[in-house]
RODO-2510 file (C-alpha; in nm, 4 decimals, decimal comma):
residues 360
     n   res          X          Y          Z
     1     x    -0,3723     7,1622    13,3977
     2     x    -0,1787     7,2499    13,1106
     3     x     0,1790     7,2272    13,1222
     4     x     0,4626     7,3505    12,8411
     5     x     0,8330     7,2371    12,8184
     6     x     1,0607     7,4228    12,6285
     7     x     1,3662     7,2014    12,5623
     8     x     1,4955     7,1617    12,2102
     9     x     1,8803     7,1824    12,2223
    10     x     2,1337     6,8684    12,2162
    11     x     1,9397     6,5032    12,1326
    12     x     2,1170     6,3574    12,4921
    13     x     1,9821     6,6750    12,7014
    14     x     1,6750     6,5962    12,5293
    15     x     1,6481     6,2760    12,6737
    16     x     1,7447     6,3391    12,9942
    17     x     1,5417     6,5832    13,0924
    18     x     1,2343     6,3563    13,0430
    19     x     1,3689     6,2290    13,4432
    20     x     1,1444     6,5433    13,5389
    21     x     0,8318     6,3904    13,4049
    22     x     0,7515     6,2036    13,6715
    23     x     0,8032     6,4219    13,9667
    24     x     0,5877     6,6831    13,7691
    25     x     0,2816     6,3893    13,7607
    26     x     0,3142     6,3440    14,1326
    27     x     0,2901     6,7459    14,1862
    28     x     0,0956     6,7988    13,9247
    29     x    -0,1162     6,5104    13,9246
    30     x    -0,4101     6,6562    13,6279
    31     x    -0,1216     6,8170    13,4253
    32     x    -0,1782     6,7728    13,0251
    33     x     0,2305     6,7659    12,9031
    34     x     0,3021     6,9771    12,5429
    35     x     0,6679     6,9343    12,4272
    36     x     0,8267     7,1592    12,2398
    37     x     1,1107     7,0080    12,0727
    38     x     1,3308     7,0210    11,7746
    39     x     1,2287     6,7897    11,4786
    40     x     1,5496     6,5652    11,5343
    41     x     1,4494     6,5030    11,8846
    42     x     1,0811     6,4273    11,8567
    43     x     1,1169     6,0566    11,8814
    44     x     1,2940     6,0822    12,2302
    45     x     1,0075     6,2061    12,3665
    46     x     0,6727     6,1495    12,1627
    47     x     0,6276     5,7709    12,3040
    48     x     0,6568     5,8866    12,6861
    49     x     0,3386     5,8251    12,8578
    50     x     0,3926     6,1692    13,0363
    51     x     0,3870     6,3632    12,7427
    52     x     0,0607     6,4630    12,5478
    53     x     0,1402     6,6379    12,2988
    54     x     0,5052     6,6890    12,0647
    55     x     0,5454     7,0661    11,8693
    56     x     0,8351     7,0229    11,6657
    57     x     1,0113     7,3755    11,6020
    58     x     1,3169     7,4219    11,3904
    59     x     1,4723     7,7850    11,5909
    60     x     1,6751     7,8830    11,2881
    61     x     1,3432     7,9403    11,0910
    62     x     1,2125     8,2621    11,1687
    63     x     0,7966     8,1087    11,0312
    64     x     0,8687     7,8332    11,2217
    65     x     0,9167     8,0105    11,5923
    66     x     0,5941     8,2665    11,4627
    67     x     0,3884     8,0036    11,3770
    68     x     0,4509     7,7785    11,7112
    69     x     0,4083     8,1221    11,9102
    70     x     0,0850     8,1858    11,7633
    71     x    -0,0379     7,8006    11,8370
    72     x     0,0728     7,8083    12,1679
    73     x    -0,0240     8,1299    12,2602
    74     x    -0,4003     8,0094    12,2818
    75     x    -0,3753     7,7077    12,4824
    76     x    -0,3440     7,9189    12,8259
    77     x    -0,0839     7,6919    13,0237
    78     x    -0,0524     7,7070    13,4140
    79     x     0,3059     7,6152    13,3985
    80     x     0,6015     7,6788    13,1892
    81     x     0,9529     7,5364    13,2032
    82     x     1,1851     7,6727    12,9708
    83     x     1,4774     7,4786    12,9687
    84     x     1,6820     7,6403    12,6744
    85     x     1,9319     7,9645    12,7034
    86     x     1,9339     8,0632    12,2771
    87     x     1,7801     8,3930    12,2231
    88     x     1,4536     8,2366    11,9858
    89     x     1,3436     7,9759    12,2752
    90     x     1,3799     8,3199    12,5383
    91     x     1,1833     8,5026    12,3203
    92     x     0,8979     8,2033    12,2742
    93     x     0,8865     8,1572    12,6368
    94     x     0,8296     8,5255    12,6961
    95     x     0,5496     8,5554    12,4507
    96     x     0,3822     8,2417    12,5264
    97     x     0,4045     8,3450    12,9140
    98     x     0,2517     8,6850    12,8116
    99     x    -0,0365     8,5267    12,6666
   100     x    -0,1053     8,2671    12,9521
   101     x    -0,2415     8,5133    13,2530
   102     x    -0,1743     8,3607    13,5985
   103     x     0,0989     8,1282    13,4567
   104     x     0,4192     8,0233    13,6811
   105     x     0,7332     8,0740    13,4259
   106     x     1,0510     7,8767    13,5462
   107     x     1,3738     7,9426    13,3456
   108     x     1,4944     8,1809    13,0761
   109     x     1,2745     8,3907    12,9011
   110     x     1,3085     8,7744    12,7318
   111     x     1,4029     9,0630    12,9973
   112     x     1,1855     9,4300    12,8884
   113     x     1,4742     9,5661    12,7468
   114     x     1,5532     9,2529    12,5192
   115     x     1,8598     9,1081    12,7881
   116     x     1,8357     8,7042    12,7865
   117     x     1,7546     8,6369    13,1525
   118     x     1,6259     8,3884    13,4284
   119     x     1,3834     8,3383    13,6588
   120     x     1,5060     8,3266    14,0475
   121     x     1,3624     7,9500    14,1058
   122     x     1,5550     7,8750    13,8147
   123     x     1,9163     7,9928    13,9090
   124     x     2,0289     7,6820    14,0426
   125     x     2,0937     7,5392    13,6674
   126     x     2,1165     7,8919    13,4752
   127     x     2,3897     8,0144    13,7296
   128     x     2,6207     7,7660    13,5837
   129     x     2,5454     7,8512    13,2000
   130     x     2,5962     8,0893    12,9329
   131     x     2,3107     8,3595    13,1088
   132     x     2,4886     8,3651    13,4347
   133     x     2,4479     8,6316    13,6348
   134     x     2,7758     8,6103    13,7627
   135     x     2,9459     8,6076    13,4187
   136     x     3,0981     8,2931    13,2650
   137     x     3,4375     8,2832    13,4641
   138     x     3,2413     8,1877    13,7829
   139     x     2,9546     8,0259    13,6189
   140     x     3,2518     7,8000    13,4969
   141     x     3,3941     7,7726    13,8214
   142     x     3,0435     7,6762    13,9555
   143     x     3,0037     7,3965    13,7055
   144     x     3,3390     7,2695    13,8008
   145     x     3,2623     7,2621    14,1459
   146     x     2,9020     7,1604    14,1213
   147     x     2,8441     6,7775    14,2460
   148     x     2,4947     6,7455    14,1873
   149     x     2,3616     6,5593    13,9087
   150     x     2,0929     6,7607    13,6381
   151     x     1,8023     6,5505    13,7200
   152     x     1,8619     6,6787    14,1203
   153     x     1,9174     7,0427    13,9656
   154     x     1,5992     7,0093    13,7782
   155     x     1,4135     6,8859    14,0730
   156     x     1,5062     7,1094    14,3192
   157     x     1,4276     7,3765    14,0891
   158     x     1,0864     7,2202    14,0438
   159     x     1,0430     7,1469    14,3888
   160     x     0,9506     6,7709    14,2685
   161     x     1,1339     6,4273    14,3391
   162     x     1,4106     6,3027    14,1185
   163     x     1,3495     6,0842    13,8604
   164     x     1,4968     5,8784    13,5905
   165     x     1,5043     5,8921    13,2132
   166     x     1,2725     5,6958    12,9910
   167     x     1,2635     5,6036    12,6359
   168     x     0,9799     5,3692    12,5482
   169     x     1,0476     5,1982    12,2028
   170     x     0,8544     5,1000    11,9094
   171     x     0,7770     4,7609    11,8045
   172     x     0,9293     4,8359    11,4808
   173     x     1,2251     4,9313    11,6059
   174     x     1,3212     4,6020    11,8562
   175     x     1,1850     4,3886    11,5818
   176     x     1,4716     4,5468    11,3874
   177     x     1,7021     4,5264    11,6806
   178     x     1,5988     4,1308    11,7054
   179     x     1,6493     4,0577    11,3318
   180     x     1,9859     4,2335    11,3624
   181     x     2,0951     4,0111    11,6174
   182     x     2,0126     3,6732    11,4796
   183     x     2,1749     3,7972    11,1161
   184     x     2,4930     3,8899    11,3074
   185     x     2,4636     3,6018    11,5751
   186     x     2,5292     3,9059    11,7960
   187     x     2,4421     3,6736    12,1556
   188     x     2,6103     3,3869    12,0454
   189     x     2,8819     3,3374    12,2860
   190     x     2,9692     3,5680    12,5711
   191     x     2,9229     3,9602    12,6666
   192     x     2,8184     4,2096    12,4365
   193     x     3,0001     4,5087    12,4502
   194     x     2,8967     4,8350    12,3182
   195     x     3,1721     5,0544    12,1775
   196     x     3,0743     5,4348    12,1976
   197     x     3,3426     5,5727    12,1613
   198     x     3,3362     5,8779    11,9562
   199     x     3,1141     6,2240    11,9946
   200     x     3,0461     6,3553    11,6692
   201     x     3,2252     6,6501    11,4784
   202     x     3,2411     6,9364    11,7840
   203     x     3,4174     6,7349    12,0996
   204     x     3,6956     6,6061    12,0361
   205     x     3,8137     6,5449    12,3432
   206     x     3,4721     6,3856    12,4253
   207     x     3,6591     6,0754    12,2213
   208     x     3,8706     5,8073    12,2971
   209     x     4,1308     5,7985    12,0517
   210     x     4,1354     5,4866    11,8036
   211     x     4,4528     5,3260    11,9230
   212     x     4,2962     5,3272    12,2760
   213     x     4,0071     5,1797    12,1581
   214     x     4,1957     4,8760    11,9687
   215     x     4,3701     4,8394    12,3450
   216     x     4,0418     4,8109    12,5222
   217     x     3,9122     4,5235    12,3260
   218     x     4,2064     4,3351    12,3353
   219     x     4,2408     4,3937    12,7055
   220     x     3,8508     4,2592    12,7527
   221     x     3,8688     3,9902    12,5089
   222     x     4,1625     3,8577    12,7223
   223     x     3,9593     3,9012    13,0318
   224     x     3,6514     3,8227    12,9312
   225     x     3,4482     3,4812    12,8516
   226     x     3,4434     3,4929    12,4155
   227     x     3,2589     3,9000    12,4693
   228     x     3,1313     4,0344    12,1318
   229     x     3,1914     4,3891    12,0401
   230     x     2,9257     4,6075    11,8824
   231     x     3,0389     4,9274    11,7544
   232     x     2,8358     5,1980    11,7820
   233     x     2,8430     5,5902    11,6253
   234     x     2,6770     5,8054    11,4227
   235     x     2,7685     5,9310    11,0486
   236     x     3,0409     6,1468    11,1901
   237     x     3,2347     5,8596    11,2775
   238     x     3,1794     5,6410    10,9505
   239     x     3,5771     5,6972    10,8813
   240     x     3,6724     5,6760    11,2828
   241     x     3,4484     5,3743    11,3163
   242     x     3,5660     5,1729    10,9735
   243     x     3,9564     5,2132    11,0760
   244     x     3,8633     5,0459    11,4683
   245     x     3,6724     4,7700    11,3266
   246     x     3,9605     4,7285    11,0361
   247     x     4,2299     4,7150    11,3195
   248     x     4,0606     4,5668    11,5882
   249     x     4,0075     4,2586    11,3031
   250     x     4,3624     4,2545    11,2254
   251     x     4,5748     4,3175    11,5565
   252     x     4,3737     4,0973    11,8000
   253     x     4,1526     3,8314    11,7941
   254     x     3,8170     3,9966    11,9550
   255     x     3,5255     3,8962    11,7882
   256     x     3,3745     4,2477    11,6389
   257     x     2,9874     4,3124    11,4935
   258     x     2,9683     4,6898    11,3525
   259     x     2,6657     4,8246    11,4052
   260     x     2,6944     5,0946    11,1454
   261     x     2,6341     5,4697    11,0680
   262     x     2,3150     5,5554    10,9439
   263     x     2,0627     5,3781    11,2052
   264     x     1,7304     5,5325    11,2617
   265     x     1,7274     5,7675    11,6112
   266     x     1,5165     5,4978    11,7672
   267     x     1,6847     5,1840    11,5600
   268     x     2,0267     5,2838    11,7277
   269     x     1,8535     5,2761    12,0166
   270     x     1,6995     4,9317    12,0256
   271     x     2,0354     4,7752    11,9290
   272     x     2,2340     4,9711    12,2254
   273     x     1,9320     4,8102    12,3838
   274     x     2,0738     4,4605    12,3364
   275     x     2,4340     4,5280    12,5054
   276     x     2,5374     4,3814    12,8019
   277     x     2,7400     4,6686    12,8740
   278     x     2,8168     5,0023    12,7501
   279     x     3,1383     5,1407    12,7262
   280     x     3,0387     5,5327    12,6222
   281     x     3,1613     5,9030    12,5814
   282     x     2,9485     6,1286    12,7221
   283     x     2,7153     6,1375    12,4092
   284     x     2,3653     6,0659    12,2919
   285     x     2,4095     5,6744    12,3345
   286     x     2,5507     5,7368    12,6827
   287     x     2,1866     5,9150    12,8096
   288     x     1,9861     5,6155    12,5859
   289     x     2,1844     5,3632    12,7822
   290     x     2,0747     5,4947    13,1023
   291     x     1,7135     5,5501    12,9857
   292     x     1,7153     5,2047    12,8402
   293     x     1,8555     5,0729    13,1693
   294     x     2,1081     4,8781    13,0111
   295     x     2,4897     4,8601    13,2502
   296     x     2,7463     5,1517    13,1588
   297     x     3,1137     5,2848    13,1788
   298     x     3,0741     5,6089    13,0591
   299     x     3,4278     5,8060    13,0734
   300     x     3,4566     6,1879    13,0838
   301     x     3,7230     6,4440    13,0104
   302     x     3,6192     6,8125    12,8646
   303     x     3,2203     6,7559    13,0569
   304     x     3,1199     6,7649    13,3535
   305     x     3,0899     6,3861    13,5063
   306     x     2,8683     6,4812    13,7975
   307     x     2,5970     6,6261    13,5884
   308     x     2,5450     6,2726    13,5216
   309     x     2,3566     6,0249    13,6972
   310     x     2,4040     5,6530    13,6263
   311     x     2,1540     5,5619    13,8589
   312     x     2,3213     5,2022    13,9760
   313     x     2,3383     5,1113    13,6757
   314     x     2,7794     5,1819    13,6108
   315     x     3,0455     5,3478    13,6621
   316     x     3,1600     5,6871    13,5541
   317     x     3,5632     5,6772    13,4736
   318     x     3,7142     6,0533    13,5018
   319     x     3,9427     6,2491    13,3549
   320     x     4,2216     6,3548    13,6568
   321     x     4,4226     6,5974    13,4042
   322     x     4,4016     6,9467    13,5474
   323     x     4,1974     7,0857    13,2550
   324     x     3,9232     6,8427    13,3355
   325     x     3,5715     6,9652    13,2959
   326     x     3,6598     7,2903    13,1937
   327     x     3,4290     7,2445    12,8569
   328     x     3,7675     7,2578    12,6385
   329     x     3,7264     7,0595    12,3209
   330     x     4,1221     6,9802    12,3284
   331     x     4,1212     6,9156    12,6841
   332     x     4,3834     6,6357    12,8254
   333     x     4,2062     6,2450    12,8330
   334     x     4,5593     6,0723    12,8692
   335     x     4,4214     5,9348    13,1990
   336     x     4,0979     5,7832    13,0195
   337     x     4,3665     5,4789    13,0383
   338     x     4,2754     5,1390    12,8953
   339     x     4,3441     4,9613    13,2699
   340     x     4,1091     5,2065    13,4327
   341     x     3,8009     5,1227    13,2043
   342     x     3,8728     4,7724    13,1816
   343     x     3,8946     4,7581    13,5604
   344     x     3,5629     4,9516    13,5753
   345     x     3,4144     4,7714    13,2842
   346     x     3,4868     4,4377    13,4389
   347     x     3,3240     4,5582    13,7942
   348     x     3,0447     4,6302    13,6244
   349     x     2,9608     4,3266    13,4354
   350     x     2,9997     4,1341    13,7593
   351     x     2,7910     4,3297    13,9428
   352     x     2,4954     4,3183    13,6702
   353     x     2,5669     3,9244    13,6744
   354     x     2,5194     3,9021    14,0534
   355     x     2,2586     4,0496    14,0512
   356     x     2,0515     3,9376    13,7703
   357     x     2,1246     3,5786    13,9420
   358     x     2,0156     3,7049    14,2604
   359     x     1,7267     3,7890    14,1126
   360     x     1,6727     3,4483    13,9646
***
């Protein structure tokens, strides 16, 4: 049975939608899995053992989208999931669809007279987006009100059990995490905490400010057995990252490893891979975390907290300002206080350490 998933957009929703993948095996148990996905994202999902086959498609190139439509069309797929609302993945789902008689579309796709729409199975998720039917004041509402976690959505929609993000990793990329660690002596002494703490260019709000961040290490370093912070972010956050570690060296006396800018996709994820806990935004790192099953606190603001399922694995700190979750990117985070995510990052770590010796 062939199967098609439509899901380019952000690198984290990427990632988390592979939690479908193995609810769709148990329904589906013969299904052949092609991903379409944009270039970026590949590596997020090329190394699941669910997935057969990886199209890469850039949308904003006009060749690109004609050339995957004309591949595609031919393979004559039972099932299609599109997962993305932009006008060029509605459009590739409806003409793939067209070309794959007896096929079960769920999600958006092209209306006849050229309207992005949904199918009914798939209103559950697309009622709270940008294609609402209800128009974006109440689709907003919805989301704000929604406590039900994407991989549930998803499943329900699906009509499959929930599941859980993976993200199998290369050799290559653990033996770089490994040599990392020994040249930094990154498990020398205590903890290792991961410092997330920024979200790239668009959310500001997603971030915890820099003087909050130089608070929460020195409130864990005075908790905490000799921790190590790692600090974690993408190019965005070269200048962000360079004044923590800079002031974090000079006001207290936490011992700090930067991790640096310019990893590989799958080289920042073998060292978040090494943490003993995560301290996150919700970002990319925050949804390889939970794929990588490694202990989180992952605080939220402008986003919706309950889309997100940590699985056992943290706790989610939340923004009680009224504007929270209202998708703002200069929403109010003055509750994201450095007591609550200590207290939560703390509870954490000593529930991971219980258990890991229970399991001993």
């Amino acid at each position: 049975m062939e199967l098609l998933i439509l899901k380019t957009g952000a690198l984290g929703d990427v990632l988390r939608t592979t939690a479908i993948l193995p609810g769709l095996r148990t329904r589906y148990p013969q299904m052949r899995v092609t991903w379409v996905t944009a270039p970026a994202a590949r590596d997020l999902v090329a190394l699941h053992p669910e997935v057969a086959r990886v199209v890469e498609l850039d949308v904003s190139e006009d060749a690109s989208l004609h050339s995957t439509g004309e591949e595609l069309s031919g393979v004559g797929f039972q099932r299609i999931l599109s997962l993305d609302d932009e006008e060029p993945m509605c459009r590739l789902a409806s003409r793939i669809h067209a070309a794959s008689p007896g096929a079960h579309l769920t999600g958006a796709f092209l209306a006849e007279d050229g309207s992005r729409t949904y199918t009914e199975d798939a209103a559950p998720w697309f009622d709270m987006g940008l294609l609402s039917r209800f128009g974006k004041e109440r689709a907003d509402a919805m989301k704000r009100e929604n406590r039900e976690s994407q991989g549930a959505i998803y499943a329900r929609m699906l009509g499959i059990e929930p599941g859980r993000p993976e993200l199998p990793l290369p050799d290559g990329a653990l033996a770089f995490a490994a040599a990392f660690a020994e040249r930094t002596d990154l498990h020398g002494a205590g903890p290792v905490i991961g410092l997330n703490t920024g979200a790239g260019g668009r959310w500001e709000s997603k971030r915890l400010p820099p003087d909050r961040v130089v608070e929460l290490a020195r409130e864990l370093d005075r908790r905490l057995d000799r921790p190590t912070f790692l600090l974690f972010g993408g190019p965005d956050e070269r200048e962000r990252n360079a004044r923590i570690a800079e002031r974090i060296a000079r006001e207290t006396e936490a011992r700090l490893v930067d991790a640096g800018v310019e990893n590989a996709l799958l080289d920042f994820a073998a060292l978040l891979d090494r943490v003993d806990l995560l301290v996150t935004s919700d970002s990319l790192a925050l949804h390889i975390a939970l794929a990588r099953r490694r202990p989180v606190v992952a605080f939220f603001a402008p986003t919706s907290a309950a889309e997100i399922d940590v699985a056992g694995l943290g706790e989610k700190v939340v923004s009680t300002a009224p504007d929270a979750c209202t998708y703002r990117p200069d929403v109010d985070t003055s509750t994201l206080t450095v007591e609550r995510l200590a207290d939560a990052a703390c509870r954490v770590l000593a529930a991971h350490a219980s258990r890991a010796e229970a399991d001993a």
